[in-house]
C-alpha positions, 0 to 999 in steps of 0.5 A: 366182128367176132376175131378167134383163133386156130392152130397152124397146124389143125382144121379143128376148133377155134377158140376167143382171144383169152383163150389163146392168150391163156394157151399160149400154144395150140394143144396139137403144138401149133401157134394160135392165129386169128381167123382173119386179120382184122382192118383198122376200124379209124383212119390213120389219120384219126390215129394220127391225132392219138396218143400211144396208149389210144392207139394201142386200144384201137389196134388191140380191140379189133383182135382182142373181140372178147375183152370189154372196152373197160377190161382192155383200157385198163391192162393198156393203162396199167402198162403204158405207164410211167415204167416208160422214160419217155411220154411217147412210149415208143419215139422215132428220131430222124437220124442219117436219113432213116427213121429209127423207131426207138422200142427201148424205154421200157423198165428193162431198156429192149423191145421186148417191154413193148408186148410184155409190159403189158401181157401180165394183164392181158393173162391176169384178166384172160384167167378171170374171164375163163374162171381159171383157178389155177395159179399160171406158169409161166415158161419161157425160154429168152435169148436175152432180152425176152426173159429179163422183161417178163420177169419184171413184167410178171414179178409178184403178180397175183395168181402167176409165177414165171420160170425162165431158160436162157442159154449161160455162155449165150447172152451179154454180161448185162442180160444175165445180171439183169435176169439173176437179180431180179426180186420176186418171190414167183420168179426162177431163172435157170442157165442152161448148158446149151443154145437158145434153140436148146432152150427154146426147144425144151420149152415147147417139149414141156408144153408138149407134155401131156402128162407134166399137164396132168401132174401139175394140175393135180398140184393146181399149176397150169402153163403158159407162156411168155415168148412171142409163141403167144398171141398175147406177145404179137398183138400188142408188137403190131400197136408200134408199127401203126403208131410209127407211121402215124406219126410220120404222118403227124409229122408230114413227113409222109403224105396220106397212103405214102408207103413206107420200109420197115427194116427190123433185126430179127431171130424169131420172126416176131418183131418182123411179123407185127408188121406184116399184121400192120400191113395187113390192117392197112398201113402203107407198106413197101416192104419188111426187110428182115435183118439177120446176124450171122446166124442168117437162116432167115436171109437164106429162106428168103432167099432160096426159099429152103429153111435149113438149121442145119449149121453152125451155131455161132455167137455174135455181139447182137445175141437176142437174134442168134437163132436158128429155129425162129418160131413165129414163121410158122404163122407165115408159112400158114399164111402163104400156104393158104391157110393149109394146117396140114401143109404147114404141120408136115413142114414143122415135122419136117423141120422137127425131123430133118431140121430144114423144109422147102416152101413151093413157088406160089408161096415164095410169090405170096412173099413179095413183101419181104426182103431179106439181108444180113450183116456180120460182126465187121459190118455191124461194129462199121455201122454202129462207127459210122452213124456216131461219127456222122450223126452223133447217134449211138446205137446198140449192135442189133439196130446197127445190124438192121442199119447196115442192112438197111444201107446195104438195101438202099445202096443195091436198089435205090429204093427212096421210100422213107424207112423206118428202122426197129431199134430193139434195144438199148446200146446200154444193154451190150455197152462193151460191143458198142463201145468197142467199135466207136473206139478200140481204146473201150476194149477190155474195160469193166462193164460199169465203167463202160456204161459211164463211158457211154453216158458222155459219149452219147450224151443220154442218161444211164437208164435206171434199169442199168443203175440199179443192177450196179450193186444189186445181190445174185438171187438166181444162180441155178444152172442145169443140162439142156436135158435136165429142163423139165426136171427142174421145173418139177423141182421148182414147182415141187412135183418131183 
């Protein structure tokens, strides 16, 4: 069966998988989804047998219809690679009670290596079966951990060149020195004076721009993006929430159509939404609890069925998920809506506009799946305490976020299903905020010698992708006004 896709936000065309991938955002603004959510074409128990990258083919090949099975294997081979630390890409480790699904053991120690280690290839042979002549921008704005994998991801990549947005005051010290040392005669990264939102937004605008299209055509350039907008970033995240509970199921650990919680920290929906698209594929599901930082706007949707922006901004220790507009639950608001792209449009105008929208009652009932909490800093640091202390488990402030959310979910409901546990990144990566709530003595440390702290305390090798940022060289260091975005991509680009 033939999957395409269509905008949230119109009833018009829909178009094949490279297609969308290449896009990355629909033209009238709206995120591309598939016409329908395909079934597993195996049984978990077949999958169960199956290696990460095997799969990755199984799950990617029933939404990727126009790939040929040659053209799929390769981008997933190419990317499933030894760039991992570990041969089971994505491990679960048991550990006080829940599972965590460790998602950090790709080259730049987050999640985020999961979808773009491989979304370079999935572009590259998207372009080729479209015949795109066009060398491919790509523009992505990062709340830290986004950016750092798609510039490894897309460093010196043949036809492709990326330019990346974060917010300067907005991301750990080791973020950003991931991002402003990375080699690569096609990659820029640019520190802006605001928020993610800022950044995220001015992003979108430029997509958005008719004649910045025009222009850079002229000049033999065309857009696309690298952020969870694009459909090429979300099918490859629905891959590990298949293969998490397969393994539970290799482990017996679950017995055939056991169902399972899924507990994911999350900002921009994405992550969350992967698994509700695993759920729809046929995973056992009990429920996707969505784990929010301070900056809980996703906790008060769920619970209010209102979404409103309108609030502090706040800075936390798990920086990826400070958000307030999260992009990807605009694939689930069509979904509730029943497929209504006009209803969902007026909702993201409104948003847009007035900066909240509210959702009816049969569509609050449409997500019964999901259970939403939060955790602040107190919480957070507690949790990251109490787990090494109990378990000798060290993880990073976004994992502990979900964790303590998850305790707090368990403690209220008694819910005994097993549970899984997104572990985004990698403690490594927010070494300072980690190392601080294990024991006060950490605070005011230098970073490096932190991270040393860290090896011994947790009894796991510095990954390679801290090392090399030791004494790596500053390559980036342009900043410019959140309203300045477009002009220095013109400049980058030399359309100015």
């Amino acid at each position: 069966m033939e999957i395409r896709y269509k905008s949230t936000r119109s009833n018009g065309e829909t178009v094949t998988a490279s297609q969308a991938i290449l896009k990355g955002l629909a033209e009238d603004g709206g995120l591309f989804v598939p016409t329908a959510i395909p079934e597993l074409g195996v049984s978990l128990e077949e999958i169960s047998k199956m290696n990460y990258r095997e799969t990755a083919y199984q799950v990617m090949k029933q939404f990727l219809t126009d790939f040929t099975e040659e053209e799929l294997k390769n981008c997933i081979d190419r990317a499933y690679d030894e760039k991992f630390d570990t041969k089971e890409i994505a491990p679960l480790t048991e550990k006080d009670g829940a599972y965590y699904l460790e998602l950090f053991h790709g080259a730049t120690i987050a999640f985020k290596d999961m979808a773009l280690s491989i979304l370079p290839h999935l572009l590259t042979t998207s372009a080729k079966k479209n015949q795109v002549k066009n060398q491919i921008v790509i523009l992505t704005a990062t709340s830290g951990d986004t950016g750092k994998a798609a510039l490894a991801g897309f460093a010196d990549v043949e036809g492709t060149s990326i330019i990346v947005f974060y917010p300067k005051n907005g991301v750990s010290r080791i973020q950003e020195r991931q991002m402003v040392t990375q080699k690569g005669a096609n990659t820029s990264v640019v520190g802006i004076t605001g928020n993610f939102d800022d950044a995220q937004s001015g992003v979108k605008a430029m997509f958005n721009n008719k004649e910045l299209a025009k222009a850079m055509d002229k000049k033999g350039y065309q857009f696309s993006s690298a952020n969870s907008i694009n459909i090429g970033r979300l099918v490859p995240q629905v891959v590990y929430y298949v293969y998490s509970y397969t393994r539970l199921l290799a482990q017996g650990a679950v017995k055939k159509d056991e169902k399972v919680n899924f507990v994911v920290p999350t900002g921009n929906f994405g992550n969350i939404l992967a698994a509700f698209y695993a759920k729809n594929m046929g995973v056992p599901v009990n429920k996707l609890v969505c784990a929010s930082n301070d900056n809980k706007v996703l906790y008060d949707f769920f619970e209010t069925g209102v979404y409103d922006k309108n609030r502090e901004f706040i800075l936390t220790s798990s920086p990826s998920m400070d958000i307030l507009i999260s992009s990807n639950l605009e694939r689930l608001i069509y979904k509730i809506a029943g497929e209504d792209a006009e209803k969902t449009a007026d909702m993201m105008a409104s948003l847009a506009g007035d900066g909240k929208y509210s959702i009816t009652d049969e569509m609050k009932k449409e997500m019964k799946d999901f259970v939403g909490g939060w955790a602040g800093e107190e919480k957070t640091a507690a949790e990251i305490k109490r787990v090494y202390d109990k378990a000798g488990y060290v993880m990073d402030t976004h994992t502990a976020v979900a964790s303590a959310v998850y305790q707090e979910y368990k403690a209220k409901t008694g819910d005994t299903a097993k549970t899984v546990i997104a572990s985004t990144a990698s403690p490594y990566k927010f070494a300072e905020s980690v190392m601080a709530a294990i024991d006060g003595k950490y605070k005011g440390m230098d970073d490096f010698a932190l991270i040393d702290e860290l090896s011994k305390v947790s009894g796991t090798k510095i990954p390679n992708a801290v090392e090399e940022i030791r004494s790596a060289a500053v390559l980036h260091s342009r900043v410019c006004e959140t309203g300045k975005m477009q002009e220095t991509v013109e400049e980058i680009l030399g359309l100015a």
